[in-house]
C-alpha positions in Angstrom: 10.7 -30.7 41.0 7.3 -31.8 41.0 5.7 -33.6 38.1 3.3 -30.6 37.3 6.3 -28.7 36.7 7.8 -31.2 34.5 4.2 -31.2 32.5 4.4 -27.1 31.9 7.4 -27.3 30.2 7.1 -30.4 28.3 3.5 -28.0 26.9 5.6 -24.9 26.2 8.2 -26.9 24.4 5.7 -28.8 22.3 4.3 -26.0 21.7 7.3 -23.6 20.6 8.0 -26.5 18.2 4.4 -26.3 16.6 4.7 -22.6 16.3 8.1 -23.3 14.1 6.6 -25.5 12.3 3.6 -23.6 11.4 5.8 -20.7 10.6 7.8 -22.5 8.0 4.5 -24.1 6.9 2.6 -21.2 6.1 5.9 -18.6 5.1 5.2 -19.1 1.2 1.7 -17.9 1.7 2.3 -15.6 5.0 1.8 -12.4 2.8 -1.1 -13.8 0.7 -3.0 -14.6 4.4 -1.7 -11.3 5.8 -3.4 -9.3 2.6 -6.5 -11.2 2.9 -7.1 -9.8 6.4 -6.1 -6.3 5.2 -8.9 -6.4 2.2 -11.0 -8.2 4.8 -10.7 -4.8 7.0 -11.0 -2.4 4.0 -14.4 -4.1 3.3 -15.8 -4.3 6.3 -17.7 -1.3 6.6 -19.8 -2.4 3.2 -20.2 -6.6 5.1 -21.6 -5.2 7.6 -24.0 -2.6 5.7 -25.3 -5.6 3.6 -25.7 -7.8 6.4 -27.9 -5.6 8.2 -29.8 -6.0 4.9 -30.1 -9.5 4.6 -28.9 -11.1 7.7 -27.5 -13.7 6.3 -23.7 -13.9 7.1 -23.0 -16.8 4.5 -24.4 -15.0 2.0 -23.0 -11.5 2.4 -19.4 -12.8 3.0 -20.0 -15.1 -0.3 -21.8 -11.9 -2.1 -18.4 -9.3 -0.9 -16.2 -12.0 -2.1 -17.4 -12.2 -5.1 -17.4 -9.0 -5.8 -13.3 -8.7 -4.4 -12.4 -11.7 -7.1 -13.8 -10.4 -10.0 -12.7 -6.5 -8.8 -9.1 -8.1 -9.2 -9.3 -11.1 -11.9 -11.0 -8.8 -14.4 -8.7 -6.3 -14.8 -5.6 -8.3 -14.7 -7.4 -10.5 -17.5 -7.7 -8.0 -19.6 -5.0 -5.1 -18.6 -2.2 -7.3 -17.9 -1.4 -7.7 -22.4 -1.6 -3.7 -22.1 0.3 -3.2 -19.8 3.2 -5.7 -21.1 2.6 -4.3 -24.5 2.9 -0.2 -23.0 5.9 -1.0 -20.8 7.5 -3.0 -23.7 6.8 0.4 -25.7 8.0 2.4 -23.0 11.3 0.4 -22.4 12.1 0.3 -26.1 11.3 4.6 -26.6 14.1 5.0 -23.8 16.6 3.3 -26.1 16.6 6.4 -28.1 15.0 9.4 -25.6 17.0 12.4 -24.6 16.8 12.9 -21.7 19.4 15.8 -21.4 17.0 18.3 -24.1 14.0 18.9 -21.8 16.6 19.7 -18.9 18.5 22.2 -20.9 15.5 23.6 -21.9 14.9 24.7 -18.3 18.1 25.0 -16.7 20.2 26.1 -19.7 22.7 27.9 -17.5 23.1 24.6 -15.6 23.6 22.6 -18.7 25.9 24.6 -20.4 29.2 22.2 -20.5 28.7 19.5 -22.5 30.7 17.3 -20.0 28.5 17.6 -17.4 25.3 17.1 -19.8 26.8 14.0 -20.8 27.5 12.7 -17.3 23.6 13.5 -16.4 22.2 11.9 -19.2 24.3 8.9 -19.1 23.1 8.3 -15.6 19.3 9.1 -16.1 19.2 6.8 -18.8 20.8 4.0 -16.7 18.3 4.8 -14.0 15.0 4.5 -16.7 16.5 1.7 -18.5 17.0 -0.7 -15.2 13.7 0.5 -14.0 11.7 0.1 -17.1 13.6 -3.2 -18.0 12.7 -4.3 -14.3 9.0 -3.5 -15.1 9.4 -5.2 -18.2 10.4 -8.4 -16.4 8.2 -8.1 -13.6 5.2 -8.5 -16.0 7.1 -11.5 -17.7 7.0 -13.4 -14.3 3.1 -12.6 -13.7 2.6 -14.9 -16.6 5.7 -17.3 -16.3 4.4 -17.9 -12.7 0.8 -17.5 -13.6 -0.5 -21.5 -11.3 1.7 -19.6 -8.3 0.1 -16.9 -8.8 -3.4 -18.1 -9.0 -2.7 -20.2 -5.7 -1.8 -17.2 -3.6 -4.6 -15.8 -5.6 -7.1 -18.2 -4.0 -5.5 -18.0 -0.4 -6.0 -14.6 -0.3 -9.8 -15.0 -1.6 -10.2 -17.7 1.3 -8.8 -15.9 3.9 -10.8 -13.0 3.0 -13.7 -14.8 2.9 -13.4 -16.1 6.6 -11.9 -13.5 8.2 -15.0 -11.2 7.2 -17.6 -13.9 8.0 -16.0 -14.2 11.4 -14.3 -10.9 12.1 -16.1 -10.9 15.8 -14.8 -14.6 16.6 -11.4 -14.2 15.7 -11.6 -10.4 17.8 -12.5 -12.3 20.7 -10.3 -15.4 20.3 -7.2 -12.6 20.2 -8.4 -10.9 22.9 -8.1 -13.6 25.3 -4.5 -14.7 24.1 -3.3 -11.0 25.3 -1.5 -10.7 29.1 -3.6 -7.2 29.4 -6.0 -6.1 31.5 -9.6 -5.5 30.0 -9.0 -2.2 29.9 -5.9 -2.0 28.2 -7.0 -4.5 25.9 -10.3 -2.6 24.9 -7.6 0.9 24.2 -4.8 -1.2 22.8 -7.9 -2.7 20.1 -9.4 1.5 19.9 -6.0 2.3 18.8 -5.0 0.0 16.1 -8.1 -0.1 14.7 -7.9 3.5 14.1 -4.3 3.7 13.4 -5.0 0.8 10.4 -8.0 2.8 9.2 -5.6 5.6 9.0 -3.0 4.1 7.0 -5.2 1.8 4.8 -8.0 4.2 3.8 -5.9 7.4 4.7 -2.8 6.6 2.5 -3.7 3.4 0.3 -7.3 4.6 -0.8 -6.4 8.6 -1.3 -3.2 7.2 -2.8 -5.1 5.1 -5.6 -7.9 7.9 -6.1 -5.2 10.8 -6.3 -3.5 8.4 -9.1 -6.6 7.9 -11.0 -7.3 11.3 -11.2 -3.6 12.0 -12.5 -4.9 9.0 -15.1 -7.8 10.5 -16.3 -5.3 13.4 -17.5 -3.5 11.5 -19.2 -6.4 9.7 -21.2 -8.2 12.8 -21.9 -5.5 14.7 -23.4 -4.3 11.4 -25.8 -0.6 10.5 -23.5 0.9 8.0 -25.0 1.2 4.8 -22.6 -1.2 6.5 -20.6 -2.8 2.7 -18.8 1.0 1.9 -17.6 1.5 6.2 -16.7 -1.8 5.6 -14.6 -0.1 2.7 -12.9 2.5 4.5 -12.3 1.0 7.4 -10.7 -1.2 5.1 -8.5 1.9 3.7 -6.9 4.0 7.1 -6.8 0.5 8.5 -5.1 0.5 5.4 -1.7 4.7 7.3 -1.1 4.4 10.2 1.1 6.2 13.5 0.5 7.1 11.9 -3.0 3.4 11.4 -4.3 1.6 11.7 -8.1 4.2 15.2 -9.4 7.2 12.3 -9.7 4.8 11.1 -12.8 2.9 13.9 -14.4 5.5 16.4 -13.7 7.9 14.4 -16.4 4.9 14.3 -18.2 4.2 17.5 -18.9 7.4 18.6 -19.4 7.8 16.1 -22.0 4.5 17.6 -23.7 6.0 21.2 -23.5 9.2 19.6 -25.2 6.9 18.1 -28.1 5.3 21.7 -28.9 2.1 19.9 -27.3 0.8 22.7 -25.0 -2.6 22.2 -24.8 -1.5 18.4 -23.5 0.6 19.7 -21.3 -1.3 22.0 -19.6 -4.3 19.7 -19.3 -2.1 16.8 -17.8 -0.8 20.0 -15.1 -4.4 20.7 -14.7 -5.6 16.9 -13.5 -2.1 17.0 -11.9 -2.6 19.8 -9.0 -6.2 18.3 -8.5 -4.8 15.0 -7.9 -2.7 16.7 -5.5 -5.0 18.9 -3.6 -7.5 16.2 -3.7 -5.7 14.6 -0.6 -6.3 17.8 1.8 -10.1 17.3 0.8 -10.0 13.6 1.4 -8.4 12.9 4.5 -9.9 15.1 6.7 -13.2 13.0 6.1 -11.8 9.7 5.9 -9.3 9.6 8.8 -9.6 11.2 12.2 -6.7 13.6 13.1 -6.4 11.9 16.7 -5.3 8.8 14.9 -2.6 9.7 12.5 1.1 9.3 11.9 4.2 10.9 11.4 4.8 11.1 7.4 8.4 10.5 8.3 7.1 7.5 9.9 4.9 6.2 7.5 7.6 6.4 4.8 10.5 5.0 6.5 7.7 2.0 7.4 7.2 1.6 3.7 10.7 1.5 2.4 11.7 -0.7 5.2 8.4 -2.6 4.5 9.6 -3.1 1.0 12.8 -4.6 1.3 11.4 -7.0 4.0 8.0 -8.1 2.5 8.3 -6.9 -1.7 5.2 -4.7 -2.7 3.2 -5.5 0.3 5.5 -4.2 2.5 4.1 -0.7 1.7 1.3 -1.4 3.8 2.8 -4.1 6.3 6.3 -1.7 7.1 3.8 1.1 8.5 1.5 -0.7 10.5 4.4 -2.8 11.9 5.8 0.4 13.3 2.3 2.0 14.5 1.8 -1.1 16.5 5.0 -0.8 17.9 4.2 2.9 19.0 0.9 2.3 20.4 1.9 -0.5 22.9 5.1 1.6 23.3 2.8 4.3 24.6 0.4 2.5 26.3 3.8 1.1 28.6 5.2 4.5 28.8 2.4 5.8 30.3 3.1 9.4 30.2 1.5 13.0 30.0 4.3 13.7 27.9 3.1 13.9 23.6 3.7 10.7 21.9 5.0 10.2 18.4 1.5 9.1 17.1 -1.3 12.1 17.5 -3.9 10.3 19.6 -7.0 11.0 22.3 -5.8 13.6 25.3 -2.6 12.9 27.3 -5.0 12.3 30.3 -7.2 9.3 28.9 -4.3 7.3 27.8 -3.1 7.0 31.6 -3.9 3.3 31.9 -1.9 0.6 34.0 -0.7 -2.8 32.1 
């Protein structure tokens, strides 16, 4: 074997090391980097609006920044005592709730023995008590680990900020790591970009807005704990299929329960708009050749969870999107893809 041999794999085993290494390096801030690019894409749009303003790149990046750390530091300055205070409030109400009454109030014939009313309730009251307690302590941790926190705060901030600045760089210094041909590359890039757009503004963004919407509900028509309920519906809203009803649903059944009516019907009433908001929404936001599955999107985000925590929700998704679109771009076929894309006939490209 000649000594240029030799040299090649001495390179890739040097390295395969570095890559380790730099793996295990940067694994406690992996998700912190990976979020920073995500915001970094979500904000795009508005860098590059006010750069064509000023033409300054520095200065818009610095300006967009800004703007991200004070969008997040602000409110969990001044929400985060709330919130431990409502979910404190929450946790100790469902000590003493019953959770049985509203449910034999509408299905009385399902409720009838007292058994089987017990067995319910004991088991709905285990759920809400783990899940509130876990709430509870999840809150507890933000401020135990609050110089952790701050440090994966300011990776993410960094990353954001550089990414953003040199968005086009880093495009082309990916592009000419991939094996593909320049056409394939210049599809596989079409794709994904619209596939994140689709799961980032399409299910994140109308997620957030639908559970605002549910919020407002709840603050107009006096809920009690309606900051953490808000929360609440803003997460329930990013799930597919399960969406905002898991939180105002309870909600207003609760109201009806309480011989509040006019509450309940006004949290229903903010309820179905949340809801329907989404069929006005995504049409405009995210293009119909670049969507997914629902079943697809959720199994990403459970799987996503156990794997990453609460950023899996976005990562679990497009982990699986990118799969699908190099899956179909090696398949080749006339044949419908999972993923809705352009025409059977433009995908036909050789790798």
């Amino acid at each position: 074997m000649d000594e240029t041999y030799f040299k090649k794999i001495g390179t890739i085993v040097v390295l395969a090391i570095l890559i380790v290494l730099s793996f295990f390096l940067l694994r406690p801030i992996l998700l912190s980097v990976v979020l920073g690019i995500f915001l970094a894409f979500l904000f795009s749009p508005v860098y590059d609006w006010l750069d064509k303003k000023i033409k300054m790149k520095n200065l818009s990046a610095i300006l967009i920044s800004t703007f991200l750390i004070l969008l997040i530091i602000l409110p969990v300055w001044f929400l985060t005592p709330i919130m431990i205070d409502q979910s404190l409030k929450i946790y100790q109400a469902t000590q003493h709730m019953d959770f049985v009454k509203p449910l034999k109030a509408i299905f009385p014939s399902l409720f009838a023995s007292d058994a089987f009313s017990r067995e319910v309730g004991s088991i709905i009251y285990s759920f809400v008590n783990n899940l509130a307690n876990s709430i509870v302590n999840s809150f507890s941790k933000l401020i135990l680990n609050f110089v952790s926190f701050s440090l994966q705060l300011a990776v993410v901030f960094f990353t954001f900020y550089f990414v953003l600045r040199d968005k086009n760089r880093l495009i082309l210094y990916i592009r000419s790591l991939l094996p593909f041909s320049k056409e394939v590359e210049n599809k596989l890039f079409e794709q994904t970009r619209g596939i994140t757009k689709s799961i980032l503004y399409g299910q994140l963004i109308i997620g957030l807005i639908q559970g605002l919407i549910a919020g407002i509900g709840f603050f107009i028509f006096g809920v009690s704990n309606a900051l953490f309920l808000t929360l609440a519906a803003c997460l329930a809203a990013v799930f597919p299929i399960i969406g905002t009803p898991i939180i105002w649903v309870p909600v207003a059944i609760y109201s009806f329960v309480g011989d509040n009516s006019i509450q309940g019907f006004g949290v229903i009433v903010f309820g179905l708009i949340a809801s329907s908001i989404d069929n006005v929404l995504r049409p405009i936001i995210v293009s119909h050749r670049t969507s997914m599955p629902v079943s697809i999107i959720l199994i990403g985000m459970i799987g996503g969870y156990f794997l990453f925590g609460i950023l899996g929700f976005i990562l679990g998704p497009l982990i699986l999107a990118y799969l699908l679109i190099l899956l179909e771009l090696y398949r080749n076929k006339k044949i419908p893809g999972l993923l809705v894309q352009e025409p059977p006939e433009k995908l036909k490209i050789s790798i």
